[in-house]
Each structure stands twice: as structure tokens, then as C-alpha cells.
C-alpha positions, 0 to 999 in steps of 0.5 A: 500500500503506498501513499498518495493512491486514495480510494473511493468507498463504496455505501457499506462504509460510512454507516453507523451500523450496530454491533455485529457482535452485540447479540452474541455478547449479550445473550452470552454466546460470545466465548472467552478465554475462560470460558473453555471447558475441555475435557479433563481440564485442570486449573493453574492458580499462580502465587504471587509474591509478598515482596517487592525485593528480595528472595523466596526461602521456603515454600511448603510444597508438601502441604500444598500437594498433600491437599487432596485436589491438588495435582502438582506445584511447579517451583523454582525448585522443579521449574520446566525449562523453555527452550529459549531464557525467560530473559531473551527479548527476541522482537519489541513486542517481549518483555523479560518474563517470570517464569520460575527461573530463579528464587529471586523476587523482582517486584510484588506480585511476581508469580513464585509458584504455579499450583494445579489442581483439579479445581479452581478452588483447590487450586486456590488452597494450594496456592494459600499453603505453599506459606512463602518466606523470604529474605527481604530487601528494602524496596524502592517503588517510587520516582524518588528511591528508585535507582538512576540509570543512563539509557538511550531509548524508551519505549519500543527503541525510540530515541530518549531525546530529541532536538531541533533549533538553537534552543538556547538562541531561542531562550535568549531571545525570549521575553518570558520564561515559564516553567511548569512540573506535573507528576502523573502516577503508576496506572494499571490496565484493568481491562474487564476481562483479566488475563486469561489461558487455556492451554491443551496439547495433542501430541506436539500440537498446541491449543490455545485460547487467550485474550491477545491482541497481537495474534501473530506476534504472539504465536511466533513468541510462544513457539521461539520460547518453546522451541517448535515451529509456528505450524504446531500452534493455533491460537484462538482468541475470539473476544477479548474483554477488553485490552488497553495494550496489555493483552498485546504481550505474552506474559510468564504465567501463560508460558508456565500453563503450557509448559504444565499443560505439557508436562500433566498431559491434560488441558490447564487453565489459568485466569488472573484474579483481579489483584494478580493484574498489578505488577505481572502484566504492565502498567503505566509508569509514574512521570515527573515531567519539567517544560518550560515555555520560553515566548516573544512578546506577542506569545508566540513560542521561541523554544519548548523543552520537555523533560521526564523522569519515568521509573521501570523495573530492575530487569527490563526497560521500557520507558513511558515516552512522555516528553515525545507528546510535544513533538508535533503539537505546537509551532515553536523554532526550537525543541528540546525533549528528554527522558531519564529512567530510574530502576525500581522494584516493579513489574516492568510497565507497557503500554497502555492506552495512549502510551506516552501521549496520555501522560506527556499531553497531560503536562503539555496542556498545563504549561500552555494554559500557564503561558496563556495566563502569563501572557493575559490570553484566552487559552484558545486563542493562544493555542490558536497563536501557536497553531503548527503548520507544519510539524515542528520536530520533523519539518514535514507538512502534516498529511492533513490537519483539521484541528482547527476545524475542532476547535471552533466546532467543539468551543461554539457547542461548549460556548466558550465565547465569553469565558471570563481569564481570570479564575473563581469567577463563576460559580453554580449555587455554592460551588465553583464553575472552571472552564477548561481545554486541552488540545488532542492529538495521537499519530497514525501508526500502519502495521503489515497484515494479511487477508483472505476475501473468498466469494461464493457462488451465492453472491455472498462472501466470507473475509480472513484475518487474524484481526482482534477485536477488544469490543472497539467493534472490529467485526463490524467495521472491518466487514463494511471496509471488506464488502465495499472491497468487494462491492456487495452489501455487509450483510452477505459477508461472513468475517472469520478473525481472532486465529492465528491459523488465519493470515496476520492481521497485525498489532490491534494497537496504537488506533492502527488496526483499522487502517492495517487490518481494513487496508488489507482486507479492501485489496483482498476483496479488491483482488477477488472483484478483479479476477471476477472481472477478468472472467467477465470480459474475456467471456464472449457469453459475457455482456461485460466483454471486452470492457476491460477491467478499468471500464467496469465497476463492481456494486450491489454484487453486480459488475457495471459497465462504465460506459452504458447500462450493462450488468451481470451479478456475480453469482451469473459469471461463476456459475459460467465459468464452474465456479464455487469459490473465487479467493482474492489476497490483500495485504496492508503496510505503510512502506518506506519513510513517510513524507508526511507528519501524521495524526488525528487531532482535536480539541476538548473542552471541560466544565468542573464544578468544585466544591470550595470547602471540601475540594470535590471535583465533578466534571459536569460538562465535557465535549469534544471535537476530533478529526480522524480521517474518514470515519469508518462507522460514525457510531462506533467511532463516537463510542470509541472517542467517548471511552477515551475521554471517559479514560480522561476523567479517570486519569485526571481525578481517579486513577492511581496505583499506591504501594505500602513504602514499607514492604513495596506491596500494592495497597489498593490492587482492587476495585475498591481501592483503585477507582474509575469512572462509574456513570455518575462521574460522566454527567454530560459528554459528547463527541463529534467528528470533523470530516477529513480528507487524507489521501497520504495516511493510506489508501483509504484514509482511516486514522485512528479513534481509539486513544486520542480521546484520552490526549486533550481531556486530561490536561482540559480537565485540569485546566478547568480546575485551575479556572474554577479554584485558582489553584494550578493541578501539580500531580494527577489525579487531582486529590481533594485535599490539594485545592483546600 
């Protein structure tokens, strides 16, 4: 798929159709993970350490296998090896794993045995008896006590720094300088469905069904680790409830319920309890984040410096790329970004729902609204002063950018106009009123992938990916993209996905899964309706021939001549031709390097009313405006981009993982105790699109909805905080206390 080559849908796509999916799921048809019950199935309990550093000393293996239900207890002790070390990091996408390897604990909650039984329960008193003791070390699990390290990349092998201009010519040409520091905490995933596995083998054959984003890239991992060929396994992975980027990695504790599984001869399942999804299976890392905002007179930015300071764990590394979310937001001549890592003794964290922008957009949208102040300007028309256009950390043109558009059409729906600059100037009853915004913005990532588009005899269709659909609603809009490839109605096509025994769709990750998974599944089609063509005009029999495949058009399961009113439907031209099926192949990928900046962009903006007395916030107004390039499925799409501003909500006044400072041990590894948004946190919020144009992102246009709504809610809720107290928010989330 190369740039510049822009394709026209056809009437499936644009449709705000329901859930394919919807049905199944809420009549309870749709299966997962833990779901499987195959025969003579056994159950995996993992125990999770106590510590945060340190090392196991005794286990009590004895009493856990002298339970009666109890099958066998797995250890350090009698650990079955892998082929490769828990350790190796063969692609970007595999973290270091526990896997029993040694006696040493690296953080709290680090898998230290696996107990299996013949139930769930006995599995569970198993794991109660094993009775670990330790040798403990002091833990260090916060930015403060953890230890410095120098490296050179953060996440994924991207650049810890980056810079462009003469920032100190900048500086020094500047008539303010503003400095502003934003702490944002550990925040864990906690997707609805945990992790989840269960694994049978049948001879050198495996069986897996787990929750996994990354089909492919999973199935590669697990047979490098296990020494085998990828053909030996299939990986189902249907539904998943839920992922946020931490189902798109394959942790130590799935690997040790295949190894059991293996070693026992039976099927194993193994599903985490609510509290084993802190520490084993990633997170996102606490940030300390210093910019400063260096302006001219008029407000413009003469030079922007982002600098973070982001923990990971002991063993492994993977940095929360924070300051990268000021590369391409606003114009400024000169940009400096950095980030320093500290060791500490933690599950090593990964990616979660906005990766790095969520965090860094965060502090970015504060020190703006700081430079608005300094300067007496209305913090939209600041940002309008500073609007980027071009990107200033590449010099590329933007591919396309309607975020102007977003501004104006988000502010006229919030009524913007009018908002009094200076805070604690209104009020609704006794409470305090704030009005707040923040610019979104995420980038357009392309991954490869692979489909199959099969039609049938009967004019219907079916389409092949290994695509995943984590409830965004993949199902549905991959089939309306794969039946205009194919030029007939969504409701002949039969979409077959979520098995690595089918071609590889890809990462469904960084909001990059709809344009690499739908690209591929168009050209699929697009190659099956090019062949049916070809049958068609080279059939004397034919009323298409001699067209050539350029004069004719496929729709409505029919192929039209371009230049009168002849037609012929698919099914006529296989039955001519003897066939039952014919099968087009379509890849996807973004090839060489882009000549273009990419993203979605939007503009969000908030309303808190705060209570003086006892510093409660409610966000009582939240409305955005997001341009995304062409919207596959406007309702899904709105669903999406309302989650990620609902994320925003959490990220803000909610979202925080603590550990005891003593021991390193989570205290909250709960819902009771680490809070989300619930329904009445969410009073009032709307999302809306602005329609985009982008023939340079790829062939059909699509960007991503997925995480850039996330991007500007955070740092507009913030904002809207300060408005309404006069107090400027220094750490999220915003605690009641800290605005008394």
C-alpha cells in the first residue's frame, strides 16, 4: 500500500451500523478465554509474591500437594525449562518474563509458584499453603528511591531525546520564561476481562485460547520460547474483554500453563484474579515531567523543552515516552525533549492506552494554559497563536490537519465565547464553575497484515484475518471496509478473525488496526472483484466483454459497465465459468519513510464544578471535537472517542496505583481501592467528528479513534480546575485535599 493512491468507498462504509457482535455478547454466546471447558481440564492458580525485593526461602510444597485436589506445584525448585531464557527479548513486542527461573523476587506480585489442581478452588488452597518466606530487601517503588540509570531509548527503541533549533538562541531571545512540573502516577490496565489461558496439547500440537491482541506476534513468541515451529500452534482468541495494550504481550504465567499443560498431559487453565493484574502484566509508569515555555512578546513560542523522569523495573526497560507528546503539537523554532529512567522494584510497565501521549499531553496542556495566563490570553486563542503548520520536530507538512476545524466546532457547542481569564469567577449555587481545554492529538501508526476475501457462488462472501477485536467493534467495521472491497452489501459477508491459523492481521494497537487490518482486507476483496472481472470480459457469453477491467465497476454484487447500462451479478459469471469459490489476497503496510507528519487531532473542552470547602471535583460538562480521517462507522467511532475521554476523567481525578513504602506491596490492587469512572462521574459528554480528507495516511484514509480521546481531556480537565479554584493541578489525579 503506498501513499498518495486514495480510494473511493463504496455505501457499506460510512454507516453507523450496530454491533455485529452485540447479540452474541449479550445473550452470552460470545466465548472467552475462560470460558473453555475441555475435557479433563485442570486449573493453574499462580502465587504471587509478598515482596517487592528480595528472595523466596521456603515454600511448603508438601502441604500444598498433600491437599487432596491438588495435582502438582511447579517451583523454582522443579521449574520446566523453555527452550529459549525467560530473559531473551527476541522482537519489541517481549518483555523479560517470570517464569520460575530463579528464587529471586523482582517486584510484588511476581508469580513464585504455579499450583494445579483439579479445581479452581483447590487450586486456590494450594496456592494459600505453599506459606512463602523470604529474605527481604528494602524496596524502592517510587520516582524518588528508585535507582538512576543512563539509557538511550524508551519505549519500543525510540530515541530518549530529541532536538531541533538553537534552543538556547531561542531562550535568549525570549521575553518570558515559564516553567511548569506535573507528576502523573503508576496506572494499571484493568481491562474487564483479566488475563486469561487455556492451554491443551495433542501430541506436539498446541491449543490455545487467550485474550491477545497481537495474534501473530504472539504465536511466533510462544513457539521461539518453546522451541517448535509456528505450524504446531493455533491460537484462538475470539473476544477479548477488553485490552488497553496489555493483552498485546505474552506474559510468564501463560508460558508456565503450557509448559504444565505439557508436562500433566491434560488441558490447564489459568485466569488472573483481579489483584494478580498489578505488577505481572504492565502498567503505566509514574512521570515527573519539567517544560518550560520560553515566548516573544506577542506569545508566540521561541523554544519548548520537555523533560521526564519515568521509573521501570530492575530487569527490563521500557520507558513511558512522555516528553515525545510535544513533538508535533505546537509551532515553536526550537525543541528540546528528554527522558531519564530510574530502576525500581516493579513489574516492568507497557503500554497502555495512549502510551506516552496520555501522560506527556497531560503536562503539555498545563504549561500552555500557564503561558496563556502569563501572557493575559484566552487559552484558545493562544493555542490558536501557536497553531503548527507544519510539524515542528520533523519539518514535514502534516498529511492533513483539521484541528482547527475542532476547535471552533467543539468551543461554539461548549460556548466558550465569553469565558471570563481570570479564575473563581463563576460559580453554580455554592460551588465553583472552571472552564477548561486541552488540545488532542495521537499519530497514525500502519502495521503489515494479511487477508483472505473468498466469494461464493451465492453472491455472498466470507473475509480472513487474524484481526482482534477488544469490543472497539472490529467485526463490524472491518466487514463494511471488506464488502465495499468487494462491492456487495455487509450483510452477505461472513468475517472469520481472532486465529492465528488465519493470515496476520497485525498489532490491534496504537488506533492502527483499522487502517492495517481494513487496508488489507479492501485489496483482498479488491483482488477477488478483479479476477471476477477478468472472467467477465474475456467471456464472449459475457455482456461485460471486452470492457476491460478499468471500464467496469463492481456494486450491489453486480459488475457495471462504465460506459452504458450493462450488468451481470456475480453469482451469473461463476456459475459460467464452474465456479464455487473465487479467493482474492490483500495485504496492508505503510512502506518506506513517510513524507508526511501524521495524526488525528482535536480539541476538548471541560466544565468542573468544585466544591470550595471540601475540594470535590465533578466534571459536569465535557465535549469534544476530533478529526480522524474518514470515519469508518460514525457510531462506533463516537463510542470509541467517548471511552477515551471517559479514560480522561479517570486519569485526571481517579486513577492511581499506591504501594505500602514499607514492604513495596500494592495497597489498593482492587476495585475498591483503585477507582474509575462509574456513570455518575460522566454527567454530560459528547463527541463529534470533523470530516477529513487524507489521501497520504493510506489508501483509504482511516486514522485512528481509539486513544486520542484520552490526549486533550486530561490536561482540559485540569485546566478547568485551575479556572474554577485558582489553584494550578501539580500531580494527577487531582486529590481533594490539594485545592483546600
Amino acid at each position: 500500500m503506498t501513499a498518495g493512491g486514495h480510494v473511493r468507498l463504496g455505501s457499506n462504509a460510512g454507516q453507523g451500523l450496530t454491533r455485529r457482535d452485540g447479540v452474541l455478547k449479550v445473550t452470552g454466546g460470545a466465548g472467552y478465554a475462560a470460558d473453555c471447558r475441555p475435557e479433563g481440564l485442570l486449573h493453574a492458580v499462580t502465587a504471587s509474591a509478598g515482596i517487592a525485593r528480595g528472595r523466596v526461602t521456603h515454600l511448603d510444597v508438601a502441604a500444598a500437594e498433600a491437599h487432596p485436589g491438588v495435582v502438582k506445584v511447579y517451583t523454582h525448585a522443579n521449574a520446566l525449562p523453555l527452550a529459549l531464557s525467560p530473559d531473551n527479548k527476541i522482537h519489541p513486542f517481549v518483555w523479560r518474563m517470570d517464569a520460575l527461573q530463579s528464587d529471586e523476587v523482582r517486584y510484588a506480585g511476581q508469580p513464585i509458584a504455579l499450583v494445579v489442581a483439579h479445581s479452581l478452588e483447590a487450586a486456590t488452597e494450594g496456592a494459600r499453603l505453599l506459606a512463602p518466606q523470604y529474605d527481604a530487601q528494602p524496596a524502592r517503588v517510587t520516582l524518588d528511591d528508585a535507582e538512576p540509570y543512563e539509557t538511550d531509548t524508551t519505549a519500543f527503541g525510540r530515541p530518549s531525546g530529541h532536538s531541533s533549533g538553537d534552543i538556547e538562541a531561542a531562550r535568549a531571545a525570549a521575553d518570558s520564561h515559564l516553567t511548569t512540573t506535573v507528576e502523573t502516577p503508576s496506572q494499571y490496565h484493568n481491562p474487564l476481562e483479566p488475563h486469561a489461558i487455556t492451554a491443551q496439547w495433542h501430541g506436539d500440537q498446541l491449543e490455545i485460547d487467550t485474550p491477545n491482541q497481537a495474534i501473530g506476534l504472539a504465536k511466533q513468541t510462544i513457539a521461539a520460547f518453546l522451541g517448535i515451529d509456528p505450524s504446531q500452534i493455533l491460537l484462538r482468541s475470539p473476544f477479548l474483554g477488553g485490552g488497553f495494550g496489555a493483552k498485546a504481550i505474552v506474559f510468564g504465567a501463560q508460558f508456565l500453563t503450557i509448559l504444565a499443560a505439557r508436562d500433566l498431559g491434560q488441558p490447564v487453565k489459568m485466569v488472573l484474579r483481579r489483584d494478580q493484574m498489578y505488577g505481572p502484566v504492565g502498567h503505566r509508569a509514574p512521570t515527573r515531567q519539567t517544560l518550560q515555555l520560553d515566548l516573544d512578546a506577542e506569545g508566540h513560542i521561541l523554544a519548548l523543552e520537555h523533560d521526564t523522569i519515568t521509573t521501570t523495573s530492575t530487569f527490563d526497560q521500557f520507558l513511558e515516552s512522555a516528553s515525545n507528546a510535544s513533538h508535533s503539537v505546537y509551532a515553536t523554532s526550537a525543541l528540546r525533549t528528554e527522558h531519564h529512567a530510574r530502576r525500581a522494584d516493579i513489574g516492568t510497565p507497557g503500554p497502555m492506552r495512549a502510551p506516552g501521549e496520555a501522560s506527556g499531553s497531560a503536562a503539555l496542556e498545563i504549561a500552555m494554559d500557564v503561558a496563556a495566563e502569563a501572557r493575559g490570553m484566552d487559552p484558545l486563542a493562544f493555542r490558536r497563536l501557536n497553531y503548527a503548520k507544519i510539524d515542528p520536530s520533523t519539518g514535514l507538512a502534516f498529511s492533513s490537519k483539521a484541528l482547527e476545524e475542532c476547535y471552533a466546532k467543539a468551543a461554539e457547542a461548549f460556548g466558550w465565547e465569553g469565558r471570563p481569564l481570570a479564575p473563581r469567577q463563576m460559580r453554580e449555587g455554592r460551588l465553583l464553575k472552571g472552564w477548561g481545554m486541552g488540545t488532542a492529538q495521537f499519530p497514525c501508526p500502519m502495521f503489515q497484515a494479511a487477508a483472505h476475501a473468498t466469494l461464493r457462488a451465492d453472491g455472498s462472501a466470507v473475509i480472513e484475518t487474524s484481526a482482534a477485536d477488544m469490543g472497539q467493534g472490529a467485526w463490524t467495521a472491518l466487514a463494511q471496509i471488506a464488502a465495499d472491497g468487494l462491492g456487495i452489501d455487509v450483510d452477505k459477508v461472513e468475517f472469520r478473525s481472532g486465529r492465528s491459523d488465519l493470515p496476520d492481521a497485525g498489532v490491534a494497537g496504537g488506533s492502527g488496526h483499522t487502517a492495517t487490518a481494513g487496508n488489507a482486507l479492501f485489496n483482498a476483496g479488491a483482488d477477488a472483484v478483479r479476477q471476477m472481472v477478468d472472467l467477465a470480459t474475456n467471456d464472449p457469453a459475457s455482456p461485460l466483454f471486452g470492457a476491460g477491467n478499468l471500464g467496469v465497476t463492481a456494486r450491489g454484487g453486480r459488475l457495471h459497465r462504465n460506459d452504458d447500462d450493462r450488468s451481470e451479478s456475480y453469482e451469473d459469471i461463476l456459475a459460467r465459468a464452474g465456479l464455487e469459490l473465487l479467493r482474492g489476497e490483500g495485504k496492508a503496510s505503510r512502506e518506506g519513510t513517510p513524507e508526511r507528519a501524521m495524526f488525528s487531532h482535536g480539541g476538548v473542552f471541560a466544565e468542573v464544578l468544585v466544591d470550595p470547602d471540601l475540594g470535590q471535583i465533578r466534571v459536569s460538562r465535557l465535549i469534544g471535537a476530533f478529526a480522524a480521517g474518514r470515519i469508518i462507522n460514525p457510531r462506533l467511532a463516537r463510542s470509541q472517542l467517548l471511552g477515551g475521554m471517559i479514560w480522561g476523567i479517570g486519569f485526571a481525578l481517579h486513577e492511581e496505583a499506591l504501594h505500602d513504602a514499607r514492604t513495596g506491596r500494592f495497597v489498593n490492587n482492587d476495585f475498591a481501592g483503585y477507582h474509575v469512572p462509574v456513570n455518575a462521574d460522566v454527567p454530560m459528554i459528547e463527541a463529534m467528528t470533523v470530516h477529513e480528507d487524507d489521501p497520504f495516511v493510506n489508501a483509504l484514509g482511516i486514522k485512528g479513534v481509539g486513544e486520542i480521546g484520552v490526549t486533550g481531556t486530561v490536561g482540559a480537565i485540569a485546566n478547568a480546575v485551575w479556572h474554577a479554584t485558582g489553584i494550578r493541578p501539580a500531580r494527577f489525579p487531582i486529590h481533594p485535599e490539594s485545592l483546600i
